[in-house]
C-alpha positions in Angstrom: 3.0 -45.0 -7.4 4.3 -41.6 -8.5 4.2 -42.8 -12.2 0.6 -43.6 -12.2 -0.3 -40.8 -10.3 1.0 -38.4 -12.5 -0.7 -40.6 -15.5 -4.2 -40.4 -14.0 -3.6 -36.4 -13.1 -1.9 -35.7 -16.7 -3.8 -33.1 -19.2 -3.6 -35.2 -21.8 -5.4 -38.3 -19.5 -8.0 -35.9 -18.4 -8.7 -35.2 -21.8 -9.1 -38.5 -22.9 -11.4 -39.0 -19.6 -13.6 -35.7 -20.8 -13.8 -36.7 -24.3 -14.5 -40.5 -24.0 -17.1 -39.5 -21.0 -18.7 -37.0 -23.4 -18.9 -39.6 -26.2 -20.2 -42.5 -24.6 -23.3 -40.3 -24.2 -22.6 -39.1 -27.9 -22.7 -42.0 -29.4 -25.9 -43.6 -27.3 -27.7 -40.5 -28.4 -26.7 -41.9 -31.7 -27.5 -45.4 -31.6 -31.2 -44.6 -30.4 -31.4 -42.2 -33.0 -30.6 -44.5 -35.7 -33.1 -47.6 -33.6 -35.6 -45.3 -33.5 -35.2 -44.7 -37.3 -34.6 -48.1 -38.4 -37.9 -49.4 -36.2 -40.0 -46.3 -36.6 -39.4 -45.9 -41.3 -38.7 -49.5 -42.0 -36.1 -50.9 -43.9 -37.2 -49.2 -46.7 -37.7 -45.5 -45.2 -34.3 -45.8 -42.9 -32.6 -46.8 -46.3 -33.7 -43.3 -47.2 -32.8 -41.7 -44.2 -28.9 -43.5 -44.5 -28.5 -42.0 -47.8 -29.5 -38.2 -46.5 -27.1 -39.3 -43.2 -24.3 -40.1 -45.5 -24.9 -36.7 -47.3 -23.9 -35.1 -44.3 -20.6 -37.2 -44.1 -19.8 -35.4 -47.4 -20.3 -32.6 -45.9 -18.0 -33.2 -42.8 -15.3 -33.7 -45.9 -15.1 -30.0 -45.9 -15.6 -29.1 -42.0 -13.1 -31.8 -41.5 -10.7 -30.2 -43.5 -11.1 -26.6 -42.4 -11.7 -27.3 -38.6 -8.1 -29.3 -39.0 -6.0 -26.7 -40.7 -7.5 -23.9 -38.2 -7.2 -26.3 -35.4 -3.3 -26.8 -36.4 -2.9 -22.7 -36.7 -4.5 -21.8 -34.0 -2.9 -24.5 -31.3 0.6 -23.4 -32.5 -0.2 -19.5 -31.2 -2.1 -20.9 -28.0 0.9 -23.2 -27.2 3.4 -20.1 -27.9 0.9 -17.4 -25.6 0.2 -15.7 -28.3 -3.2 -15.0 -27.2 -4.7 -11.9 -29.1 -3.4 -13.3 -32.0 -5.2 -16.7 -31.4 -8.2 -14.0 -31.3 -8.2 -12.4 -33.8 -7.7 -15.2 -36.2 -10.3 -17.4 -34.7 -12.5 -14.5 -35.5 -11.4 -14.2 -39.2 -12.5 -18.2 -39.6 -15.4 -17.0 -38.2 -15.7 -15.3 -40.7 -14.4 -17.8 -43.4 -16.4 -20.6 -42.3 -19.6 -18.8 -42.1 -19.0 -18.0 -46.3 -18.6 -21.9 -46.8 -21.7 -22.6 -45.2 -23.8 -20.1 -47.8 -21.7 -21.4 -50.7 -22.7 -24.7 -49.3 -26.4 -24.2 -48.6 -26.8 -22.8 -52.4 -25.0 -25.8 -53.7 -27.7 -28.1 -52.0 -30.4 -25.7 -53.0 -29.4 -25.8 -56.6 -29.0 -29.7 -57.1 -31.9 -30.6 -54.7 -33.6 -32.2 -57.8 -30.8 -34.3 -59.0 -29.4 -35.2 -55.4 -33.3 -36.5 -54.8 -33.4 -38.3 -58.0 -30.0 -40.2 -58.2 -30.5 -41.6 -54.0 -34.2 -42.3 -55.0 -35.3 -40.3 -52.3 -39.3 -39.4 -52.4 -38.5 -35.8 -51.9 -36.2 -33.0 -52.9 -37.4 -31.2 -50.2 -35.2 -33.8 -47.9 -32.2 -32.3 -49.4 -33.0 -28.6 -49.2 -32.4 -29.7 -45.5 -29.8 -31.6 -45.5 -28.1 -28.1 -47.0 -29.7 -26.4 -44.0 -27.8 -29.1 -41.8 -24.8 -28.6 -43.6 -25.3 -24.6 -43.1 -24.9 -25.3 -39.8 -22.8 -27.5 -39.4 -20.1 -25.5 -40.8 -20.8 -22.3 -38.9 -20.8 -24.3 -35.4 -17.1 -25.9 -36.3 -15.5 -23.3 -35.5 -16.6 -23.4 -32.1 -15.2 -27.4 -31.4 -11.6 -26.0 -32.8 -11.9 -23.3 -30.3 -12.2 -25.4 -27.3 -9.9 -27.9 -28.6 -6.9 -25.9 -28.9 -7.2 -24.6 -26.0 -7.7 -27.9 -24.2 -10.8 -26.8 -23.1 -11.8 -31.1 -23.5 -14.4 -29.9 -20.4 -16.3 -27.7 -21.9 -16.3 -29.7 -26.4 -17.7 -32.5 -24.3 -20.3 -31.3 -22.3 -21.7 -29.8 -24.9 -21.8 -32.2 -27.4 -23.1 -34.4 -25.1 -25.8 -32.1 -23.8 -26.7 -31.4 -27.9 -26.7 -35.0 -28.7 -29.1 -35.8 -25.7 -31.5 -32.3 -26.9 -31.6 -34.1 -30.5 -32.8 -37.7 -29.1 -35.6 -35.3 -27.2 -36.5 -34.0 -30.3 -36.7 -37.2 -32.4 -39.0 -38.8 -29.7 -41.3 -36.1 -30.3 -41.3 -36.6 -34.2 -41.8 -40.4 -33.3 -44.8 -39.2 -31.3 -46.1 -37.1 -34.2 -45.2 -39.1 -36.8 -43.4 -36.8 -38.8 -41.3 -39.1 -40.5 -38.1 -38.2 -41.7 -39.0 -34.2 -42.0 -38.8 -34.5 -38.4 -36.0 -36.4 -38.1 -34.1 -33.7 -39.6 -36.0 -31.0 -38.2 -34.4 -32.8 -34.7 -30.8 -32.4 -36.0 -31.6 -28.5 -37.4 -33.2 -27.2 -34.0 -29.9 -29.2 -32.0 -27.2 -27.6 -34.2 -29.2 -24.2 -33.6 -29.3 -24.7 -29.7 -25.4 -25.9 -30.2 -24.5 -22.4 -31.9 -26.0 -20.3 -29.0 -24.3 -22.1 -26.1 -21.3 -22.0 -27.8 -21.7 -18.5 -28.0 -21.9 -17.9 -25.0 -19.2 -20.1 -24.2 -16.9 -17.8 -26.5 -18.4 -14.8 -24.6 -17.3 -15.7 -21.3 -13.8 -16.7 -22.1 -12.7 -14.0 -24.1 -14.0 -11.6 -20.9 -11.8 -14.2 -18.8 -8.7 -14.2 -20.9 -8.3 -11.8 -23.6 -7.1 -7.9 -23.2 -9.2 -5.1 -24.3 -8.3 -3.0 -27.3 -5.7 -5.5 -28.8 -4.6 -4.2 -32.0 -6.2 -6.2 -34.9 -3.1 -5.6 -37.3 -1.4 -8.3 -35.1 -1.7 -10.7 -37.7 -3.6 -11.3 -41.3 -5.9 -14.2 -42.7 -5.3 -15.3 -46.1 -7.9 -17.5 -47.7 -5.7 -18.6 -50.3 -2.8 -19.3 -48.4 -5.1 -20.9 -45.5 -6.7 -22.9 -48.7 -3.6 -23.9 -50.1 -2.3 -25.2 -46.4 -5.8 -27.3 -46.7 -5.2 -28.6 -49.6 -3.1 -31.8 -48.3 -5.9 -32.0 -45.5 -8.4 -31.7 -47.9 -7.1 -35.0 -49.9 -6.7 -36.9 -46.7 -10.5 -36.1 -45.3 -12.1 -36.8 -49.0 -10.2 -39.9 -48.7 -11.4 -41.2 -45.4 -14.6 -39.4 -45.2 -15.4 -41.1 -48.4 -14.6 -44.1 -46.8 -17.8 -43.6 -45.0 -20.0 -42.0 -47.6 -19.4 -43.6 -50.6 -20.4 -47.4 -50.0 -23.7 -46.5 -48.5 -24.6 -44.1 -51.2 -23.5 -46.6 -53.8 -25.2 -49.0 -52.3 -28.7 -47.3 -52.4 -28.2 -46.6 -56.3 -27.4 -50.2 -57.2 -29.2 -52.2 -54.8 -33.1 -52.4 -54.0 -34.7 -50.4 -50.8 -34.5 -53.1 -48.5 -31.1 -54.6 -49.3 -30.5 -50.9 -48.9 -31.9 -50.6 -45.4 -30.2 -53.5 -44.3 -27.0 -52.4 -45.4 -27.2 -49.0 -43.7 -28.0 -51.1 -40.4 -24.8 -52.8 -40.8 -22.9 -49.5 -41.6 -24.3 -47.7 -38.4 -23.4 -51.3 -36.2 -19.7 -51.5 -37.5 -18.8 -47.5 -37.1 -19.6 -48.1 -33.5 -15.7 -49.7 -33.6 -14.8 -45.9 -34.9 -17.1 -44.1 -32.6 -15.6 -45.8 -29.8 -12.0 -45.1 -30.4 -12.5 -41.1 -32.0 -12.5 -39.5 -28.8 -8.6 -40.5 -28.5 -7.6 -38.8 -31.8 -9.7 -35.9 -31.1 -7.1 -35.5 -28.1 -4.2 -36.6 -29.4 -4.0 -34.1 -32.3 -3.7 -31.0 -30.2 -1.6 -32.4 -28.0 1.0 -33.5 -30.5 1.0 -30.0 -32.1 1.5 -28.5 -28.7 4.4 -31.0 -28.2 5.7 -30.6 -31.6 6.0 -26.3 -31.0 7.1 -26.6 -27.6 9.9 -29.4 -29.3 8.9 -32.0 -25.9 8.3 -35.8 -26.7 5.2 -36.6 -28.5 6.2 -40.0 -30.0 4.7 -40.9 -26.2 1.3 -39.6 -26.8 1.1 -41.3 -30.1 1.8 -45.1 -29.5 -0.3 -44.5 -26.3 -3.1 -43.3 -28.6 -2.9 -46.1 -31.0 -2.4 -48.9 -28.5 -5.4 -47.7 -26.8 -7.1 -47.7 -30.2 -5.8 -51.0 -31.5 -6.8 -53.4 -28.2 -10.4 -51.4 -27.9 -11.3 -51.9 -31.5 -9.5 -55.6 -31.9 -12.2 -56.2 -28.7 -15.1 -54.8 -30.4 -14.4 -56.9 -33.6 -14.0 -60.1 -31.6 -17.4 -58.8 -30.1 -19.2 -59.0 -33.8 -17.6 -61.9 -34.6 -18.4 -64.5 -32.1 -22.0 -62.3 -30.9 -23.4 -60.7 -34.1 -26.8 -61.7 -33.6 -26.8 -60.2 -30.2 -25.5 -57.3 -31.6 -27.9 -57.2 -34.3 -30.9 -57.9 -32.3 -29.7 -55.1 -29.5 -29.2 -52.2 -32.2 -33.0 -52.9 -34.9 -34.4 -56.2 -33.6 -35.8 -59.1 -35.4 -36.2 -56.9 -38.8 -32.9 -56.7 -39.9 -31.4 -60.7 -39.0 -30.9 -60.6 -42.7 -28.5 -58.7 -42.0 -26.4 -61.0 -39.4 -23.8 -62.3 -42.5 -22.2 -58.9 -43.4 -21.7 -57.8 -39.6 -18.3 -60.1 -38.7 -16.6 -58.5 -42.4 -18.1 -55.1 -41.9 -16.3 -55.1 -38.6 -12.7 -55.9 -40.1 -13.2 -53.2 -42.7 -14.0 -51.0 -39.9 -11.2 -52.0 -37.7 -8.2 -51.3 -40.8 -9.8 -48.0 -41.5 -9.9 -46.6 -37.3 -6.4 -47.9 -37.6 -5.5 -45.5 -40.5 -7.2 -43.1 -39.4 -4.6 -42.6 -36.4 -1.8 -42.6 -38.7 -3.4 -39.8 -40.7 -4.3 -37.9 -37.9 0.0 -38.4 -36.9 1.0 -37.2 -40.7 -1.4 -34.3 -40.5 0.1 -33.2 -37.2 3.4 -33.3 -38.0 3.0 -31.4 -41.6 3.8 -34.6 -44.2 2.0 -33.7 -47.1 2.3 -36.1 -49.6 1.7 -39.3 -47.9 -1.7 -37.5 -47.1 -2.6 -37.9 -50.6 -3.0 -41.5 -50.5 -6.2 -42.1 -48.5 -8.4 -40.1 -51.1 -6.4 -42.9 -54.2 -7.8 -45.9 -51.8 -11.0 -44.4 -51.4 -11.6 -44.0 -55.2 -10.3 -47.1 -55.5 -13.0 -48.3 -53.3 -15.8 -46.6 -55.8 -14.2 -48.6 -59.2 -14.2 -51.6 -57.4 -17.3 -51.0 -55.8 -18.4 -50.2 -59.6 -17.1 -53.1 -61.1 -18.4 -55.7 -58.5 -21.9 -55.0 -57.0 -23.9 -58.3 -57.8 -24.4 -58.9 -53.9 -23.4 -56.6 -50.6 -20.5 -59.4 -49.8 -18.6 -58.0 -53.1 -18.8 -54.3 -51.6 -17.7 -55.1 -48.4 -14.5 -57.3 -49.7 -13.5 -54.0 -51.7 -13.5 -52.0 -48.6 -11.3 -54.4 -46.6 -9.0 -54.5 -49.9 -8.5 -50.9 -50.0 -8.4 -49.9 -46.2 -6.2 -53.0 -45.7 -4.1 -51.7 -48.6 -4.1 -47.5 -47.3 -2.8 -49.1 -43.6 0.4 -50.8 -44.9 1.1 -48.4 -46.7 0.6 -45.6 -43.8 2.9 -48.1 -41.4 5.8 -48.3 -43.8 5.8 -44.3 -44.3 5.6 -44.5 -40.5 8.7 -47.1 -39.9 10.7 -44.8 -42.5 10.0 -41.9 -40.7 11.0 -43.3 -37.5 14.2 -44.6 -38.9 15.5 -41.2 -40.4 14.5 -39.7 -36.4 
């Protein structure tokens, strides 16, 4: 009794609770925001609007990437006390992430034209706000690595959630004044600016609450070069599975026709459900092992926890797609996209190997083994040669997905058993 108790009362439980909780609502934010697209533009418009979406998974390559190393630094000095420190160098990445975002705003701005072009997209315009998103979205990460290494799981899921129900609110309004898919993306620009305020304030309050006045800023330095080169190994592993995500659909909507493309974007969005379900337990689990690894207490626990929770929860949702895919198909875009009901069941395998890595990246990057986290960015360009080399129908580049992902996960459990063995 006193063994489940303290399971049910433990911080790294709660977290899970918090997290999951906050992305339940996160990701039925999402899944109206994605029916609403696919019924409101078509196939052919949502097509569009699934190219622009996986633009901003590109740019989550680089968020990803910063927000881990940061997160990493700055939950070592929580977990050792070291609070002004933790301060001061959340402010300098502040600082640092703010610089990406203009760098990556200009970068948008400049190739708006050949962006539009190559994703056959009827406006550049669309991408001058995609850079806006990305603009945003790298000033406001920051803020999630904040309340994550401090375990504030609370707090990163309220808000998201609250954000992620303000955007639905502000897409029902562009349905209701047809504004297409300028107001789509207005939606996610006025969310992300609400999301910077609050968080804000949240920063306000508990640096009043827990920080000393007049710390000494020399406490310690930021490098950007040395904090780049620590990305660097991060930086291969998020390309890798970030372009995972990106590359297919994008690939997809050069090669194929609008409607093929729209349906195929539908079947994206279905089968990442399987991820979406399962990421609120990594989002835990990676502070927590860092915490565990400083402090030198077990953290194997937390991880086979973590990835037996992820393994039977998306092993249920692939048997779901598999024996109900119309269902499935019929609940997310209706009677418009049955088309699609073939590629659902394969889609849902691919989806299942790649969660699955996923964990064991998050373990590597956690406990500092660089080279191994090279590997996902080599599966992932295998991925674009195959997909290359074998795009007559959408069957072909959903076979090379399962290939590589099936591939990066055997390889990421042998490193793994090795590992284990020399412990």
């Amino acid at each position: 009794m006193n063994k489940i108790k303290n399971l049910v009362y433990h911080p790294y439980t709660k977290g899970i609770f918090f997290v999951t909780t906050g992305n339940i609502v996160v990701n039925i934010c999402t899944y109206f925001f994605h029916l609403i697209g696919g019924r409101y533009l078509g196939p052919s418009g949502y097509g569009s609007l699934a190219s622009l979406v996986s633009l901003l998974y590109l740019i989550s390559i680089l968020t990803g990437v910063f927000s881990t190393t940061a997160l990493r630094e700055l939950t070592k000095l929580w977990a050792r006390k070291e609070k002004n420190k933790f301060y001061f160098l959340l402010k300098s990445f502040f600082s640092f992430f703010t610089a990406w975002g203009v760098a990556l705003f200009l970068m948008f701005f400049l190739l708006g034209a050949f962006i539009a072009n190559y994703l056959n997209l009827e406006s550049k315009n669309f991408v001058y706000l995609m850079g806006m998103i990305g603009f945003l979205s790298m000033i406001n990460s920051p803020w999630s690595v904040f309340q994550q290494a401090t375990l504030r799981f609370k707090v990163l899921s309220f808000l998201n959630a609250f954000i992620s129900v303000l955007k639905l609110i502000f897409v029902f309004l562009t349905w209701y004044l047809n504004l297409q898919i300028y107001g789509m993306l207005g939606a996610m620009i006025l969310s992300s600016i609400v999301y910077f305020f609050l968080s804000l304030c949240d920063f306000l309050l508990f640096v009043k609450k827990n920080f000393q006045k007049g710390a000494q800023k020399e406490q310690i330095r930021f490098s950007p070069l040395k904090f780049l080169k620590e990305s660097s190994f991060i930086l291969a592993a998020n390309l890798g599975m970030t372009g995972f995500l990106t590359s297919d659909t994008i690939l997809v909507k050069h090669f194929f026709p609008p409607i093929e493309s729209g349906l195929y974007a539908g079947v994206a969005v279905m089968g990442r459900v399987i991820l979406y379900a399962t990421g609120s337990l990594m989002t835990v689990m990676f502070p927590f092992l860092i915490k565990r690894r400083v402090q030198k207490t077990n953290y194997r626990k937390i991880f086979f926890f973590t990835f037996g929770l992820v393994f039977f929860g998306s092993l249920f949702l692939v048997l779901l797609y598999n024996f109900f895919p119309k269902i499935i198909v019929l609940l997310f875009y209706g009677g418009k996209y049955l088309d699609a009901l073939p590629y659902l069941p394969p889609f849902s395998l691919y989806m299942l190997f790649y969660t699955l890595s996923g964990v064991f990246g998050t373990y590597f990057v956690s406990m500092e083994e660089k080279k191994i986290l090279l590997l996902p960015s080599v599966a992932a360009f295998a991925q674009v040669v195959l997909i290359y080399l074998f795009h007559q129908n959408l069957y072909q580049i959903i076979k090379a997905s399962i290939f590589c992902t099936a591939l990066l996960l055997g390889v990421f459990l042998v490193k793994f058993v090795m590992m284990e063995r020399e412990k």
